[in-house]
C-alpha positions in Angstrom: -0.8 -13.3 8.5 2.7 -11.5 9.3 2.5 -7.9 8.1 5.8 -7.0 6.9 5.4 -3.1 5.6 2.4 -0.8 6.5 1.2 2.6 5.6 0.2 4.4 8.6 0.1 8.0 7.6 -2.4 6.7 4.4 -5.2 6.3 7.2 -4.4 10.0 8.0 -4.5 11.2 4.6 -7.1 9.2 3.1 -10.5 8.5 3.3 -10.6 4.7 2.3 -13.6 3.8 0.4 -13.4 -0.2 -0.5 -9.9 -2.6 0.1 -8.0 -5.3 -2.3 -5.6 -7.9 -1.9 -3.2 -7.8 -4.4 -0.4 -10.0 -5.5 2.7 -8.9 -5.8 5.6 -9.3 -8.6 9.0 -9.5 -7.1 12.8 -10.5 -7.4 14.0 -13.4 -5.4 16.1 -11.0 -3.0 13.1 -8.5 -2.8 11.3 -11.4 -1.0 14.1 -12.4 1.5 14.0 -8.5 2.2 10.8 -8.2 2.6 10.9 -10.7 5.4 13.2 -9.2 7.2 11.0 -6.1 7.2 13.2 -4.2 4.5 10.0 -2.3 2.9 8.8 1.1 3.1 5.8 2.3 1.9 5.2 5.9 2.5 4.8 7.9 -0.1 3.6 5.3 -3.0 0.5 5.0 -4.7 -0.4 2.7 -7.5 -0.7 3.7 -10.9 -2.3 1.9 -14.2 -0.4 1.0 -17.7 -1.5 0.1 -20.6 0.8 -1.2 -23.1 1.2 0.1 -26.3 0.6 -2.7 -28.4 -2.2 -4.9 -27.0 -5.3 -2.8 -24.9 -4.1 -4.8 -21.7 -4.1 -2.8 -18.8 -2.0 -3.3 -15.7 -1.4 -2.3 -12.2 2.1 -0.9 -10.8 3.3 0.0 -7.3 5.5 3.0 -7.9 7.4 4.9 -5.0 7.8 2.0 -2.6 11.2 0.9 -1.5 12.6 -2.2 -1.0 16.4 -2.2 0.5 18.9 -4.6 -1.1 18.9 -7.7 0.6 22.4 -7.4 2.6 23.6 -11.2 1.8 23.2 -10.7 -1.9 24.0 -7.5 -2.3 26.9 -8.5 -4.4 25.9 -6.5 -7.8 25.4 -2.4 -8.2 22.5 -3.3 -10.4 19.8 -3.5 -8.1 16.8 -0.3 -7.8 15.1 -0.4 -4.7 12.5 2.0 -5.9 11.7 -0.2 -9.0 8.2 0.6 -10.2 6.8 -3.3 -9.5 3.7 -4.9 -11.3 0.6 -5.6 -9.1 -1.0 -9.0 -9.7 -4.8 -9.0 -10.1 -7.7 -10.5 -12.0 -9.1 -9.0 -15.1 -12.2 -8.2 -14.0 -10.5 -6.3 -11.1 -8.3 -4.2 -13.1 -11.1 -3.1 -15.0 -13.6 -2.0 -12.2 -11.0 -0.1 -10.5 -9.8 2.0 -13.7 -13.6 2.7 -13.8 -13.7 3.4 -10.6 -10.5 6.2 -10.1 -11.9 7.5 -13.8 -15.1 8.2 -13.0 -15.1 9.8 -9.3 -11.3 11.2 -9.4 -10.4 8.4 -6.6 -6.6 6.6 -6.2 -5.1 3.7 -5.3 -3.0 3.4 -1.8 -1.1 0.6 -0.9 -1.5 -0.1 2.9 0.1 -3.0 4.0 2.6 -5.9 2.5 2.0 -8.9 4.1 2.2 -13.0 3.9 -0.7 -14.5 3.6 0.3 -19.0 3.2 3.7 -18.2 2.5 3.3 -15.6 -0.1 3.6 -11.8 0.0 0.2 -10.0 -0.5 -0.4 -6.2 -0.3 -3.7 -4.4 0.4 -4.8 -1.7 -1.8 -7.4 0.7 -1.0 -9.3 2.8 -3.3 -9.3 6.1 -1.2 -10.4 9.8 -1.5 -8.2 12.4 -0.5 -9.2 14.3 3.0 -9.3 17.8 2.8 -7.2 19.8 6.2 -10.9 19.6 8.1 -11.2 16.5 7.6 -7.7 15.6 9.1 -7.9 18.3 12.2 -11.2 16.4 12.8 -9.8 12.5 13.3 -6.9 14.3 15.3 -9.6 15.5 17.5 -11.1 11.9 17.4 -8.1 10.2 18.5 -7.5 12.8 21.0 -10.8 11.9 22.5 -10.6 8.4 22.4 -7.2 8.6 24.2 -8.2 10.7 27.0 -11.3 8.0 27.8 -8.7 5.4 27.8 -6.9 7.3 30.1 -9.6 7.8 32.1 -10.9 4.5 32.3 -7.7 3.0 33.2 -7.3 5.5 36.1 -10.8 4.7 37.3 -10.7 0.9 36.9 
């Protein structure tokens, strides 16, 4: 597994609750760019559709970017933030609109990466933190950090 994009400041913001690995649905320039680390996705969430005509839901990633692949970068026509459809089973979709209806949770996306040489991205289902909650892993981390200092000192 190479992780190609990640989400740190999610961890910071949201509480994550349960994880899925999604597939993603891309242009064949959006995978050559991915690879050469050409992702960010801070700032993104995922959001459900359903389409007008048939009661099918589906999953998009909306707010990531994806930079233009330099080599093919010939045409103007390309939208890095392009809202990109998130590949999943039925039965998934389904339990996670349940889910984000019924307790007021989201979607995150937390990392892209390649998983037997295709591009995968974890989804969390995650509860907002309230300021506390934030000051209170800062103080975590800050604790953890000064044992590690300590113990390197020491040993």
């Amino acid at each position: 597994m190479k992780i190609l994009a990640e989400n740190r400041k999610a961890g910071f913001d949201y509480e994550f609750i349960e994880k899925f690995e999604v597939g993603l649905s891309l242009l064949g320039q959006e995978v050559k760019s991915l690879r050469i680390r050409g992702a960010q996705l801070a700032g993104s969430y995922v959001m459900v559709r359903t389409n007008d005509k048939s009661t099918k839901a589906e999953l998009f990633w909306i707010g990531g970017t994806i930079t233009p692949y330099q080599a093919l970068n010939l045409r103007n026509d390309y939208d890095p933030k392009r809202d990109r459809r998130l590949l999943l089973h039925r039965r998934q979709i389904g339990y996670l609109i349940s889910k984000i209806k019924e307790r007021g949770l989201t979607l995150v996306p937390i990392i892209v990466y390649t998983k037997k040489h295709k591009i995968k991205m974890e989804v969390a289902l995650a509860k907002g933190k309230k300021s506390y909650d934030k000051r209170e892993s800062i103080k975590k981390k800050d604790i953890e950090r000064k044992i590690q200092e300590e113990l390197k000192t020491r040993g």
